[in-house]
C-alpha positions in Angstrom: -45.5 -61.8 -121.9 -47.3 -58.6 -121.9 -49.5 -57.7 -125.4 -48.2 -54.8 -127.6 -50.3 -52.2 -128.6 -50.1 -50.6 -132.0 -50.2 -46.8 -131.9 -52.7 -45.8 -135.1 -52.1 -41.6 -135.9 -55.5 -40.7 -136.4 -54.3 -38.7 -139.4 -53.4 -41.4 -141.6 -56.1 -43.9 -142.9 -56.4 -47.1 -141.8 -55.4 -50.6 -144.2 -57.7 -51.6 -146.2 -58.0 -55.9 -146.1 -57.7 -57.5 -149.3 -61.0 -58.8 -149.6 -63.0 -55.7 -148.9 -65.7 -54.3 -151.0 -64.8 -51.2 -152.7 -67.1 -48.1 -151.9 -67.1 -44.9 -152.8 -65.1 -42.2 -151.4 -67.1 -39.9 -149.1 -66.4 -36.2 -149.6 -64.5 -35.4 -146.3 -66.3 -32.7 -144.3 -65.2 -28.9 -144.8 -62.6 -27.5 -142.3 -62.5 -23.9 -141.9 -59.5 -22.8 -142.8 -59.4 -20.9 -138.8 -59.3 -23.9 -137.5 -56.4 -26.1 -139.3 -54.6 -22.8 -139.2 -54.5 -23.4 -135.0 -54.1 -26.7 -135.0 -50.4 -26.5 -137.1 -49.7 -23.5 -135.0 -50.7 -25.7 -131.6 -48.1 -28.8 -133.3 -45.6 -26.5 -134.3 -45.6 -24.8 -130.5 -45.3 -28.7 -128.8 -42.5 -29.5 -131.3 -40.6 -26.4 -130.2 -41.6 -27.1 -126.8 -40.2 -30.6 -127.2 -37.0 -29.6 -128.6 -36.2 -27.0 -125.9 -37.5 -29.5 -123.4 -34.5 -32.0 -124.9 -31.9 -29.5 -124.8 -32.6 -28.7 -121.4 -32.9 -32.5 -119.9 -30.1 -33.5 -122.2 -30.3 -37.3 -123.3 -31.9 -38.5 -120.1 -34.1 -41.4 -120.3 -37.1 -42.2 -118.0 -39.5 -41.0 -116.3 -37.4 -38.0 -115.1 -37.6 -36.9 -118.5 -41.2 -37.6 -119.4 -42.2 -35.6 -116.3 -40.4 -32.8 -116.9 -41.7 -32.9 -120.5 -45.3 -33.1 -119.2 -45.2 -30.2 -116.7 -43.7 -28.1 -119.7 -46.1 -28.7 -122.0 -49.2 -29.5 -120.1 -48.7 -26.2 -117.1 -46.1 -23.8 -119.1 -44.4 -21.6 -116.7 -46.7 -22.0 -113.5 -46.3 -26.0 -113.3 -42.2 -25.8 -113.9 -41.9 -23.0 -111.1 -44.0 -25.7 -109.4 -42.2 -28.9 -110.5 -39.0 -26.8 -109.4 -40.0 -25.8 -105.7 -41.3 -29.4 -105.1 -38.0 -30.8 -106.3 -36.2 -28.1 -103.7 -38.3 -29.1 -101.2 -37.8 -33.4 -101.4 -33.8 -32.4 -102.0 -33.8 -30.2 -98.8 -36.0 -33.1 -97.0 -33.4 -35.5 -98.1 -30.5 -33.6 -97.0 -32.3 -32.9 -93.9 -32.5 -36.6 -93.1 -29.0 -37.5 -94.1 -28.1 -35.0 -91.5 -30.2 -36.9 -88.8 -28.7 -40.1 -90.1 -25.2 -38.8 -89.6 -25.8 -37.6 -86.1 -27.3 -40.5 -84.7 -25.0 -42.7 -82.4 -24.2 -45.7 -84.3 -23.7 -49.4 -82.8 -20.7 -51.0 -83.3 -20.2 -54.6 -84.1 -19.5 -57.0 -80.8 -15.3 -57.6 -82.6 -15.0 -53.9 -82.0 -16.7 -53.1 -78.6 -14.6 -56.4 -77.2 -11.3 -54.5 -78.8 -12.2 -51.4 -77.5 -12.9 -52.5 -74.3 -9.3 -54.2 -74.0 -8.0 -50.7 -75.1 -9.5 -48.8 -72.4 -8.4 -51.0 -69.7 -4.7 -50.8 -71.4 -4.8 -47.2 -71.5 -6.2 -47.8 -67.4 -3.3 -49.5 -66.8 -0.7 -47.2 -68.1 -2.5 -44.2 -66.4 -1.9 -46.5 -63.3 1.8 -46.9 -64.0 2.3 -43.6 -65.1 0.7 -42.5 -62.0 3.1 -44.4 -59.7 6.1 -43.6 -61.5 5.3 -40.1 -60.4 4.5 -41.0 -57.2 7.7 -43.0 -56.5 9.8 -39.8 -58.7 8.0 -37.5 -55.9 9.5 -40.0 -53.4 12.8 -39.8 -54.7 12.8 -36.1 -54.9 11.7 -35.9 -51.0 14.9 -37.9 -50.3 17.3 -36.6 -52.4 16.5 -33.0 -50.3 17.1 -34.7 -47.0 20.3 -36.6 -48.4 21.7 -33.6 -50.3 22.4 -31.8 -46.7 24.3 -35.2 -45.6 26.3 -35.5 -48.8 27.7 -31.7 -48.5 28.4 -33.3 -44.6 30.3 -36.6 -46.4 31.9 -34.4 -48.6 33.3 -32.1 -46.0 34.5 -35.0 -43.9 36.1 -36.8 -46.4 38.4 -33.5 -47.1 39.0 -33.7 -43.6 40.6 -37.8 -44.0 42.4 -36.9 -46.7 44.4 -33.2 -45.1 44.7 -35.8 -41.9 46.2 -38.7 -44.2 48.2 -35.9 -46.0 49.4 -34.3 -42.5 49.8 -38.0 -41.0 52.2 -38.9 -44.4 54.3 -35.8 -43.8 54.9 -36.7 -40.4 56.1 -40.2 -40.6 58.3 -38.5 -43.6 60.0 -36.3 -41.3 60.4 -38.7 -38.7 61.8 -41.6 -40.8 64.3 -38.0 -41.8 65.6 -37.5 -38.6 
């Protein structure tokens, strides 16, 4: 289990234990006023910092957040226009290799090479039947232009039984008349 570690703020004093001999106070050391004057200006400029830093990440949590609030306040301007182009930079690299991901051929599983293997020789075979279907339709064509001569010939003949029949009725008429 890992050890936790107390975080002291140097500005407030440390416990005293119980049993501790009591000493004097020492006289703290004089601060020019210049001085404590910079450091609240310098803590008032990283709380500000901080706050904008919170509105502009939002509520995220982690180290996304952490790093972005340490480029702020440790490079200002120069190290968030460089915390901005290297983020550009890994997104475009990343889009860059989804794009190569996406045009690589892909293997596909044994199930669907066997399946699409059957398809392609189904698909063969109806090309193949499809093909002579046309071939024997071509045929058909061919003979229906040789027959269509001998069906005007059959047609023509068979006008010529039926005015014989019709001549050959009207003559046993007239003599079965007379």
């Amino acid at each position: 289990m890992p050890e936790t570690i107390e975080v002291v703020d140097p500005s407030t004093p440390a416990p005293i234990p119980q049993d501790a001999p009591i000493a004097e106070p020492e006289a703290a050391p004089a601060v020019p006023a210049k001085l404590t004057h910079e450091v609240a200006e310098a803590k008032a400029e990283t709380a500000t910092a901080a706050g904008e830093l919170q509105g502009i990440v939002g509520k995220q949590e982690g180290n996304m957040g952490l790093l972005v609030a340490l480029v702020a306040v440790a490079g200002g301007a120069s190290a968030w226009r460089f915390y901005s182009q290297r983020s550009k930079e890994a997104h475009e690299v990343k889009l860059r290799e989804m794009e190569l991901k996406a045009n690589q051929p892909t293997v596909s599983p044994p199930q669907c090479i066997a399946k699409h293997t059957d398809l392609e020789a189904r698909i063969a075979a109806a090309d193949a039947k499809a093909t002579q279907a046309a071939t024997v339709a071509d045929e058909l064509r061919l003979k229906s232009n040789r027959v269509a001569p001998l069906i005007a010939q059959v047609e023509e003949l068979d006008e010529r039984v039926t005015a014989v029949e019709t001549a050959a009725k009207r003559a046993s008429a007239k003599s079965k008349k007379a």
